[in-house]
N, CA, C and O atoms as CSV, one atom per row, in Angstrom:
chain,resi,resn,atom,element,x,y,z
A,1,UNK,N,N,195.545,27.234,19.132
A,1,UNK,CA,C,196.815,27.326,19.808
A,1,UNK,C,C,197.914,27.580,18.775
A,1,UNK,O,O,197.712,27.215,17.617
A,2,UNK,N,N,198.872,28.080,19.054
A,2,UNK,CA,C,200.005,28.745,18.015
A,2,UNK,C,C,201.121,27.768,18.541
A,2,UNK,O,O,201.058,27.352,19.698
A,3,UNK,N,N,202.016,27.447,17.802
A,3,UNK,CA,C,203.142,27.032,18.207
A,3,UNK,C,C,204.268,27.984,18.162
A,3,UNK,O,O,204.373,28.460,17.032
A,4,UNK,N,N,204.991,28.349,18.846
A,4,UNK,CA,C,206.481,29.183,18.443
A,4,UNK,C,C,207.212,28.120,18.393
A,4,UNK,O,O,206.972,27.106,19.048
A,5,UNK,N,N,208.392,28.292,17.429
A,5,UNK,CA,C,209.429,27.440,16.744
A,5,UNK,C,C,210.370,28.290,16.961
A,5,UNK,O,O,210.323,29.443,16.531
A,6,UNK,N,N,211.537,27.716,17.802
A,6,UNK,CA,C,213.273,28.269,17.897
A,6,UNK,C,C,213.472,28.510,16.949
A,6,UNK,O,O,212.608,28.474,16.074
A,7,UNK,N,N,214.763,28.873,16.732
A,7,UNK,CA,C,215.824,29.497,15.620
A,7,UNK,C,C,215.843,28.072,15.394
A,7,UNK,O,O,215.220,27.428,14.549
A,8,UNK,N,N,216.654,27.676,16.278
A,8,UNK,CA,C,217.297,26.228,15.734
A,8,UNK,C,C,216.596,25.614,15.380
A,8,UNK,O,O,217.124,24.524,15.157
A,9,UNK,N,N,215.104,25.608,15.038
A,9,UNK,CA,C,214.472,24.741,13.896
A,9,UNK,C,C,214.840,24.957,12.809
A,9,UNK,O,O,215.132,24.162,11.915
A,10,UNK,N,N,214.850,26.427,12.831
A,10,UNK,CA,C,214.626,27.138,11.530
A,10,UNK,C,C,216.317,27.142,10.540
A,10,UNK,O,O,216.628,27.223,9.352
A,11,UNK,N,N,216.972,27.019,11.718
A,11,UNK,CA,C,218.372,26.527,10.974
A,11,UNK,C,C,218.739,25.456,10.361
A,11,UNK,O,O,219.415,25.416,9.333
A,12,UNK,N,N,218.051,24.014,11.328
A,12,UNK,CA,C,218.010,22.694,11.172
A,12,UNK,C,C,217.334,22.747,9.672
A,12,UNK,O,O,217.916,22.500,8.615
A,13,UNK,N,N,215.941,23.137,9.848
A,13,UNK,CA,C,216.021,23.071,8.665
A,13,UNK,C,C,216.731,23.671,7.376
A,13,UNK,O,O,217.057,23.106,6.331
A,14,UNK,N,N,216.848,24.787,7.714
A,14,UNK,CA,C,217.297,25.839,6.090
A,14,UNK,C,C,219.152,24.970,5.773
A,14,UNK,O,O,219.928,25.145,4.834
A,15,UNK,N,N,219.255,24.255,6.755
A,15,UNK,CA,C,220.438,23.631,6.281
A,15,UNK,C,C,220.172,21.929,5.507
A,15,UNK,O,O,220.632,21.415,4.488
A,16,UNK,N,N,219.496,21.585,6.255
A,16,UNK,CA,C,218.661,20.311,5.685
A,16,UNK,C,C,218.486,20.359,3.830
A,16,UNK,O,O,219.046,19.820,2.875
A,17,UNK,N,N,217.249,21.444,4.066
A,17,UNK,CA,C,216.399,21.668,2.778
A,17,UNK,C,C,217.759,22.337,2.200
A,17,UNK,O,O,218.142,21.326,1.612
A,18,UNK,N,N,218.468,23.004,2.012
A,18,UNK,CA,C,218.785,23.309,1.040
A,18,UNK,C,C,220.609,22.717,1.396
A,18,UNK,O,O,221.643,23.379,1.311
A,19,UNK,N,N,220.485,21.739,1.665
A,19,UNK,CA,C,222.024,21.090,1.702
A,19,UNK,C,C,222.644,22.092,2.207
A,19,UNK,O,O,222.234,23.087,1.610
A,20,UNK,N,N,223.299,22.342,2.869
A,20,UNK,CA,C,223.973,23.537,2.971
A,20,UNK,C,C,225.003,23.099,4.105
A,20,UNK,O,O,224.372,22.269,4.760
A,21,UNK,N,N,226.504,23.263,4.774
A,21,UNK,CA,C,227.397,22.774,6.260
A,21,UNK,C,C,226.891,24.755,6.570
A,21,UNK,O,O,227.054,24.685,7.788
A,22,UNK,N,N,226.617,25.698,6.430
A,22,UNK,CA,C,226.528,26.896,6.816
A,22,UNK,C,C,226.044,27.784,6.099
A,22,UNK,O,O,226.293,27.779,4.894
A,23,UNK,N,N,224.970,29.077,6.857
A,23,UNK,CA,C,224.511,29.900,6.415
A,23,UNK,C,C,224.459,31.133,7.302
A,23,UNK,O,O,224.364,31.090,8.529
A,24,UNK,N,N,224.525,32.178,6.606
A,24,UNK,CA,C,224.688,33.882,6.521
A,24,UNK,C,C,223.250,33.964,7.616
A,24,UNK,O,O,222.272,33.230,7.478
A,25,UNK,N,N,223.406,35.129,8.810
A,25,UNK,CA,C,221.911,35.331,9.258
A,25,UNK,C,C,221.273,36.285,7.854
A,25,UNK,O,O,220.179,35.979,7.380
A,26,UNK,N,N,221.740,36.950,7.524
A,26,UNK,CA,C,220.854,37.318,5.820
A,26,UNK,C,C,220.154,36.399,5.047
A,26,UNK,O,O,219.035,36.374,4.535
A,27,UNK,N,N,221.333,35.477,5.111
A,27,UNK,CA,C,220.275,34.416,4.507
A,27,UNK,C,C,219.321,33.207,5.263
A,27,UNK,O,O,218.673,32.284,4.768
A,28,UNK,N,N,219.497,33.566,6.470
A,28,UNK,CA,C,218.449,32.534,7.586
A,28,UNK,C,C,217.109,33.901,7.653
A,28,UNK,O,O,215.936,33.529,7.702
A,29,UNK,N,N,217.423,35.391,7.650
A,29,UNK,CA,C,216.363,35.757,7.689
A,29,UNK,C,C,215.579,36.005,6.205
A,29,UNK,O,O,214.420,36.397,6.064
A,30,UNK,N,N,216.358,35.729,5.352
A,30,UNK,CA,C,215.364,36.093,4.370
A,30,UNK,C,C,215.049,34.074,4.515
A,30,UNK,O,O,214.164,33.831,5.336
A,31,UNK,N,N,215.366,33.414,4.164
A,31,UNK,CA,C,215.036,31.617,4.383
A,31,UNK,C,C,213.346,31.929,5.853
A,31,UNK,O,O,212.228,31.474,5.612
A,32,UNK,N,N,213.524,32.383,6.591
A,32,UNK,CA,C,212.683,32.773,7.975
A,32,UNK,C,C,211.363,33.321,7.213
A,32,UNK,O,O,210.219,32.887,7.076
A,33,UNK,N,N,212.005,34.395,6.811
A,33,UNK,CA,C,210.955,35.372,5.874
A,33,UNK,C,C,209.659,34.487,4.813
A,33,UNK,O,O,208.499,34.880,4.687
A,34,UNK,N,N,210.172,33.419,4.246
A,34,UNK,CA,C,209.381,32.881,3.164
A,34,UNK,C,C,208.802,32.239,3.984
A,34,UNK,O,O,207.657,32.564,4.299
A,35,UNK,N,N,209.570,30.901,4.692
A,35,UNK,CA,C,208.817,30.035,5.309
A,35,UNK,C,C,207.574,30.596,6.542
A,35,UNK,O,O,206.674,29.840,6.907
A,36,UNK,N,N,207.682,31.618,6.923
A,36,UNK,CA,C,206.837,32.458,7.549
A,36,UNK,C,C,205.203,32.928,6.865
A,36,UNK,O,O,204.055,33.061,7.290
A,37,UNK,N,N,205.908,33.062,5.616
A,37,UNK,CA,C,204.695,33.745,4.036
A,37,UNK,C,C,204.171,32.416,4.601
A,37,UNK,O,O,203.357,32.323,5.521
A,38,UNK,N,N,204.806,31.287,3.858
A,38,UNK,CA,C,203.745,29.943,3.373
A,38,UNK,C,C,203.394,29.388,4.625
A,38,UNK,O,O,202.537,28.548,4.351
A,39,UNK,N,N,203.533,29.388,5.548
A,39,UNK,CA,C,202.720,29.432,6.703
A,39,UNK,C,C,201.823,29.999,7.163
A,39,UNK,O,O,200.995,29.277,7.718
A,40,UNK,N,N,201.564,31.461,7.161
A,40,UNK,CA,C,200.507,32.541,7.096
A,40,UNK,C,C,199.950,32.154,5.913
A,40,UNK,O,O,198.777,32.065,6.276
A,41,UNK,N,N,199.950,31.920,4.990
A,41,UNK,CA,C,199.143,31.150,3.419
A,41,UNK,C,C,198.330,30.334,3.658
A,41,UNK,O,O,197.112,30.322,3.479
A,42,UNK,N,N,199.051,29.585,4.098
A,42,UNK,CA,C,198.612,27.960,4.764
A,42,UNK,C,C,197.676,28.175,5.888
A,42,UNK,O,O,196.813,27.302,5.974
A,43,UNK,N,N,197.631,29.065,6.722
A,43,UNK,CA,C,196.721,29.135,7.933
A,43,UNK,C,C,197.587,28.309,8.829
A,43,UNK,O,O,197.045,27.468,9.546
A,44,UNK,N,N,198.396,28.410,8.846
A,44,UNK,CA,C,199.300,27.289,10.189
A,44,UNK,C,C,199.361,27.794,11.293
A,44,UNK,O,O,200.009,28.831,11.153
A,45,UNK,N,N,199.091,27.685,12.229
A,45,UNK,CA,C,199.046,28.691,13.859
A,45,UNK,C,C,200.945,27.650,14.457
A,45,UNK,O,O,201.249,26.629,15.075
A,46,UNK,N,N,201.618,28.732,13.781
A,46,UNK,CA,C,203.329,28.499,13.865
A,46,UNK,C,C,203.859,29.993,13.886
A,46,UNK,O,O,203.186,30.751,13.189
A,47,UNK,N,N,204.581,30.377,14.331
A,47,UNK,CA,C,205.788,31.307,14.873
A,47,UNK,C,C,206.797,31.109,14.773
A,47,UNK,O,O,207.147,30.231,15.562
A,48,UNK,N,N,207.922,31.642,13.892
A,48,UNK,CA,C,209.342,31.214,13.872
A,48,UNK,C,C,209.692,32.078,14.876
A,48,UNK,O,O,208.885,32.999,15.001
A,49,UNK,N,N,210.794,32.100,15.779
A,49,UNK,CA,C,211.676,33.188,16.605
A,49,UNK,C,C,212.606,33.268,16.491
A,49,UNK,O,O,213.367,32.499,17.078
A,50,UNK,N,N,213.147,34.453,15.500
A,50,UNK,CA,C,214.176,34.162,14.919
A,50,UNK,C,C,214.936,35.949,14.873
A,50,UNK,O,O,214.316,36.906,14.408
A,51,UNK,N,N,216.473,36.054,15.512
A,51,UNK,CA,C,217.047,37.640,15.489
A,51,UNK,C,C,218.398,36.690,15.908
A,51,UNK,O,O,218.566,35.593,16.440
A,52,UNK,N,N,219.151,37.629,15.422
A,52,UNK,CA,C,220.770,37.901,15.965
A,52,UNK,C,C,220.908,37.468,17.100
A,52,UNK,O,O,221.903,36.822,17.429
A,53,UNK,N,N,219.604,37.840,18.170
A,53,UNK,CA,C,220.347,37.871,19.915
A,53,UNK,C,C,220.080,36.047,19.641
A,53,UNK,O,O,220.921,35.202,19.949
A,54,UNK,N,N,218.573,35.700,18.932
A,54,UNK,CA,C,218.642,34.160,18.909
A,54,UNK,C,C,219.407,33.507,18.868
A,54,UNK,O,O,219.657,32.780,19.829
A,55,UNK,N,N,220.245,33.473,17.535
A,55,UNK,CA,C,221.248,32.872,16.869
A,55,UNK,C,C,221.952,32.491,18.106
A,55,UNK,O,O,221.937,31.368,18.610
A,56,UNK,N,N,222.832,33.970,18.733
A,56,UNK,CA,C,223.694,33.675,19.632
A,56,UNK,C,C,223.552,32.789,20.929
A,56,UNK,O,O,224.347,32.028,21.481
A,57,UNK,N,N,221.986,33.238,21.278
A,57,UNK,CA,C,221.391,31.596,22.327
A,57,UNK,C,C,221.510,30.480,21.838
A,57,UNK,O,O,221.755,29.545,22.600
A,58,UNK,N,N,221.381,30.264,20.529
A,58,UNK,CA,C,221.604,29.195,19.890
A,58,UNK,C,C,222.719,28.480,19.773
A,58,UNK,O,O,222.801,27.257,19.657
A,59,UNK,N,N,223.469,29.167,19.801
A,59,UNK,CA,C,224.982,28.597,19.488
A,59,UNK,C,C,225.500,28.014,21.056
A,59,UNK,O,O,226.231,27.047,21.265
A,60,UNK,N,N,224.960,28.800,21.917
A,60,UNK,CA,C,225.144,28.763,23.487
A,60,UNK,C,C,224.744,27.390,23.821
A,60,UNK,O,O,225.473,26.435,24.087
A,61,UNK,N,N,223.352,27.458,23.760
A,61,UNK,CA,C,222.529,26.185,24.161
A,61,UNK,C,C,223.006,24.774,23.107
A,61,UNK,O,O,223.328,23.688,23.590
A,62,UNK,N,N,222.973,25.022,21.810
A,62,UNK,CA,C,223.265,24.031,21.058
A,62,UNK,C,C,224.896,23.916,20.356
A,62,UNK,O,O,225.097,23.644,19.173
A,63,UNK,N,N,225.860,24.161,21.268
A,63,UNK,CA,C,227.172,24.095,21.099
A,63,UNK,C,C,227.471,22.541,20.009
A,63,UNK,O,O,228.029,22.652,18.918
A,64,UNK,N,N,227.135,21.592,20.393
A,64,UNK,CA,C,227.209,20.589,19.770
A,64,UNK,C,C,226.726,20.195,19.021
A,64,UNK,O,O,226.635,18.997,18.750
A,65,UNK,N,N,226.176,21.281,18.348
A,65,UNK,CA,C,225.825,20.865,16.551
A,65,UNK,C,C,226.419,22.213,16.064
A,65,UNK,O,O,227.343,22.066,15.264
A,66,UNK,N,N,226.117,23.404,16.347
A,66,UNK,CA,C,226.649,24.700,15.102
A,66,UNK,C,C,227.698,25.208,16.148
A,66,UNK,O,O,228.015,25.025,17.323
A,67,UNK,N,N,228.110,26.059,14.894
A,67,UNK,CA,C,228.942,27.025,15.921
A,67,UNK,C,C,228.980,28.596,15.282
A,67,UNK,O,O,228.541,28.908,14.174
A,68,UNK,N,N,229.567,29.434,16.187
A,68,UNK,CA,C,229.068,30.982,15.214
A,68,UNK,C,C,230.535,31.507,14.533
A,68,UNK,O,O,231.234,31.960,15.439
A,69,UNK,N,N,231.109,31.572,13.420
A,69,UNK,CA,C,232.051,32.269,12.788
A,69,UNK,C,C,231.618,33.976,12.707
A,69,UNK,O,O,230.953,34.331,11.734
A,70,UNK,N,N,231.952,34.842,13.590
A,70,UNK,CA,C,232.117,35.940,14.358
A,70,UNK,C,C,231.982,36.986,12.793
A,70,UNK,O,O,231.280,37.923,12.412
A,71,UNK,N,N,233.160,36.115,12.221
A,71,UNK,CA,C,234.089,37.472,11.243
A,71,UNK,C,C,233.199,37.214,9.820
A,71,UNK,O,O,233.459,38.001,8.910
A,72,UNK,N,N,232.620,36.630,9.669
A,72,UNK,CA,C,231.465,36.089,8.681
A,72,UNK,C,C,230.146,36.370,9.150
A,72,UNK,O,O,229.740,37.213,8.351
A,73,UNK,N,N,229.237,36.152,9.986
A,73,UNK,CA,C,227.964,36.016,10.573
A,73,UNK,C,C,227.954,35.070,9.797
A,73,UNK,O,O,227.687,35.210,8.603
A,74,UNK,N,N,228.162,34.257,10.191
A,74,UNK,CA,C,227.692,32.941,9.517
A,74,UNK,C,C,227.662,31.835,11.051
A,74,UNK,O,O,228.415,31.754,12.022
A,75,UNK,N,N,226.178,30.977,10.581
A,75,UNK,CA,C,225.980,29.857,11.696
A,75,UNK,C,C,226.724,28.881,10.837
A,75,UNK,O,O,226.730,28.860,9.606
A,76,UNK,N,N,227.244,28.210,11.518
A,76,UNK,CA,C,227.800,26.555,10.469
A,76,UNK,C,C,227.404,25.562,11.598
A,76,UNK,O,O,227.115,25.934,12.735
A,77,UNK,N,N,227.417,24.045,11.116
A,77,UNK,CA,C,227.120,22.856,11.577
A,77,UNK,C,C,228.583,22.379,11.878
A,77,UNK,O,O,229.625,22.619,11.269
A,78,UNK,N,N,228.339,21.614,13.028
A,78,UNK,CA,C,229.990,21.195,13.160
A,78,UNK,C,C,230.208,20.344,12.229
A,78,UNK,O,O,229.347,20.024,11.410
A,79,UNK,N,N,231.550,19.818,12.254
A,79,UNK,CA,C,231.498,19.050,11.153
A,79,UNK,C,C,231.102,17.751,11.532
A,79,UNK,O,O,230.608,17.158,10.573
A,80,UNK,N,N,231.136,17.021,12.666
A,80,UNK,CA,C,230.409,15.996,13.124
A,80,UNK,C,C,229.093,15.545,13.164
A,80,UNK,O,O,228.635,14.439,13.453
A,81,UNK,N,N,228.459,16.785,12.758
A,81,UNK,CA,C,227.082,16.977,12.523
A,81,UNK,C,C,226.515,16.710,11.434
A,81,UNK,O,O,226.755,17.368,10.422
A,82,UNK,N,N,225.185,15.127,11.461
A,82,UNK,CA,C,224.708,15.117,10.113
A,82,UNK,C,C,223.718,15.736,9.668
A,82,UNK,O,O,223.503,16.770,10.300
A,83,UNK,N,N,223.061,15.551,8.891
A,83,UNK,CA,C,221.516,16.093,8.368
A,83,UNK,C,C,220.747,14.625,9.176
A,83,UNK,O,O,219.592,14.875,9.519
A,84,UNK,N,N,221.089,13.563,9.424
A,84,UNK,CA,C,220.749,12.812,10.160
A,84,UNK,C,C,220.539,13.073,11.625
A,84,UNK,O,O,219.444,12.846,12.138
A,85,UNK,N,N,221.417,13.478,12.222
A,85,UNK,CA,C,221.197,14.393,13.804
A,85,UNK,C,C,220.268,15.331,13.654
A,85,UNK,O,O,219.203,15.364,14.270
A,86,UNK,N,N,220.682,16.202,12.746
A,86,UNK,CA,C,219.482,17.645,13.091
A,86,UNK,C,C,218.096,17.202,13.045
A,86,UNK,O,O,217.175,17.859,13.530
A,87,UNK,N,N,217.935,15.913,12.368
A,87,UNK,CA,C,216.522,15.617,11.865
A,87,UNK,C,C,215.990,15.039,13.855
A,87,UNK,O,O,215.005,15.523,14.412
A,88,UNK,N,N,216.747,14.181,14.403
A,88,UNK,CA,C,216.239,13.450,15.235
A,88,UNK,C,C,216.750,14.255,16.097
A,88,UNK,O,O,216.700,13.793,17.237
A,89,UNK,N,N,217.185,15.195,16.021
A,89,UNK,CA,C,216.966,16.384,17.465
A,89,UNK,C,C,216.526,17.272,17.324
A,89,UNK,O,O,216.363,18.002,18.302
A,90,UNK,N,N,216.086,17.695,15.995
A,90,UNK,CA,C,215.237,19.153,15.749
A,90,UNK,C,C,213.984,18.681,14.716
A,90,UNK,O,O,212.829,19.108,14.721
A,91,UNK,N,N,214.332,18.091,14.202
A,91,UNK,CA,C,212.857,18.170,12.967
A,91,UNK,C,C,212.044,17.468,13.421
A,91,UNK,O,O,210.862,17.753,13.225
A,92,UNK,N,N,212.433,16.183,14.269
A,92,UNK,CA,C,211.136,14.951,14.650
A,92,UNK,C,C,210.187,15.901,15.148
A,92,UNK,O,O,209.023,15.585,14.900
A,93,UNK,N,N,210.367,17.155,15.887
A,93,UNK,CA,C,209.622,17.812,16.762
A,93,UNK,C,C,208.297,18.729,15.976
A,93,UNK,O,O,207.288,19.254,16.446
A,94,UNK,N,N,208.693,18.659,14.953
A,94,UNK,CA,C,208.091,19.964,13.876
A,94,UNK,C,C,206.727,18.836,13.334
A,94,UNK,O,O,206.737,17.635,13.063
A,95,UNK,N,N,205.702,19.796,13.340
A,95,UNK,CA,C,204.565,19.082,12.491
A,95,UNK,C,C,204.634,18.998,11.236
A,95,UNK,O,O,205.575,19.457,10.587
A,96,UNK,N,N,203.570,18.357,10.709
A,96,UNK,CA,C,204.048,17.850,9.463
A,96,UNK,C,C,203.817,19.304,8.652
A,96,UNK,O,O,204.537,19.783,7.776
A,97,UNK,N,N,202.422,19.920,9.298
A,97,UNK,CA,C,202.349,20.998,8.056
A,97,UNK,C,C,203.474,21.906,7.946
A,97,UNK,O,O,203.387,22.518,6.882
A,98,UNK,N,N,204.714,22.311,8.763
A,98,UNK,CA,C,205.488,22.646,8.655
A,98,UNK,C,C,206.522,22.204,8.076
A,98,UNK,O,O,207.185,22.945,7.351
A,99,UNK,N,N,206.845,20.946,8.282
A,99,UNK,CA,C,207.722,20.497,7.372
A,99,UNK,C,C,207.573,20.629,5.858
A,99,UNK,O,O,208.485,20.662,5.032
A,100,UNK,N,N,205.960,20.715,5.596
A,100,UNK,CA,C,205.712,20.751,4.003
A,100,UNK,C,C,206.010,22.302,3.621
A,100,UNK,O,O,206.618,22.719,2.635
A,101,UNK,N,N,205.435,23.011,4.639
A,101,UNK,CA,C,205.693,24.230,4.245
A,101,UNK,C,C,207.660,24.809,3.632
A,101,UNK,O,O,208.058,25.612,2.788
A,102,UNK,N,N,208.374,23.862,4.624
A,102,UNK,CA,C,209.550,24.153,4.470
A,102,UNK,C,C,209.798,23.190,3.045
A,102,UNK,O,O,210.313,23.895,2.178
A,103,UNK,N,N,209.643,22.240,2.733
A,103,UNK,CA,C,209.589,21.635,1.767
A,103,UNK,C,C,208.993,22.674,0.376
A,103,UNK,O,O,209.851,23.149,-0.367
A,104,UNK,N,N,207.866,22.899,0.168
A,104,UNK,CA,C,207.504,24.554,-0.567
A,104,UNK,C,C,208.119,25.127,-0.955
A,104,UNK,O,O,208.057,25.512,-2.123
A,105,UNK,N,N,208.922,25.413,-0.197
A,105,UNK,CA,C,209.495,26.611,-0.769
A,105,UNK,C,C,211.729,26.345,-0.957
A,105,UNK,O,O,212.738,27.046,-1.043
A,106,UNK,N,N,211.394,25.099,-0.927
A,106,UNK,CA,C,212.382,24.495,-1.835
A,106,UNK,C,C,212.624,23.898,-3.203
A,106,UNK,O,O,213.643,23.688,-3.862
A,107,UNK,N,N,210.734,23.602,-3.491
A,107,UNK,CA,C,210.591,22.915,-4.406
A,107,UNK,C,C,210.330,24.703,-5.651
A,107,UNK,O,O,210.410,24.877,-6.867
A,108,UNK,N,N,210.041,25.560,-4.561
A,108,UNK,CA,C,209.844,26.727,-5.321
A,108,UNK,C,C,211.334,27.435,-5.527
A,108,UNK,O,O,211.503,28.344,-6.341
A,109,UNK,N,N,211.896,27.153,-5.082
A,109,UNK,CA,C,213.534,27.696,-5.901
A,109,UNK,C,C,213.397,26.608,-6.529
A,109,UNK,O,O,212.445,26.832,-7.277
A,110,UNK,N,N,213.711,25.663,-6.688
A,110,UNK,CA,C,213.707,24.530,-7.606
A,110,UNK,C,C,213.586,25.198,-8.961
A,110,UNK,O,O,214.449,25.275,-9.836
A,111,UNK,N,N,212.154,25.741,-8.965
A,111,UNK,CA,C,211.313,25.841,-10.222
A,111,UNK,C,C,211.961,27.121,-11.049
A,111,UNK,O,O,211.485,27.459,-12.133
């Protein structure tokens, strides 16, 4: 069985892992792009779903955590929003091998 994973995982996290209050869709799809590699590496039966039209469902459905700055493409976190929330409304949901995977390839900029 495969899992597909929202955007808004994939935001929750890439803001998490790499500290971040906002990020560029350039840089959520190339962030998409890796964590995608080390998953296909890994053999993980996971799917990110992740485009522009997403984002903008995203912002729709999850008004109360990001919001979309138009004149930037940039997603940001409200500011009320912790890395504590995103975890217990978006990450509790994620398996673990995914979480490591996203972990990976943080510890691989790291290096």
């Amino acid at each position: 069985m495969c899992n597909f994973i929202g955007i808004e995982y994939l935001v929750a996290l890439a803001l998490i892992i790499n500290n971040k209050e906002e990020i560029s869709l350039a840089e959520l799809n190339e962030y998409g792009v890796k964590i995608t590699k080390v998953i296909k590496d890994r053999k993980i039966n996971a799917v990110f779903l992740f485009s522009s039209k997403y984002a903008i469902d995203m912002v729709r459905n999850y008004s109360d955590c990001f919001e979309w700055k138009e004149e930037e493409s940039v997603l940001r976190r409200k500011a009320n929003v912790t890395n504590d929330d995103l975890i217990s409304k978006f990450l509790d949901y994620l398996s673990t091998d995914v979480l490591l995977a996203a972990q990976a390839i943080k510890d691989a900029n790291a290096a």
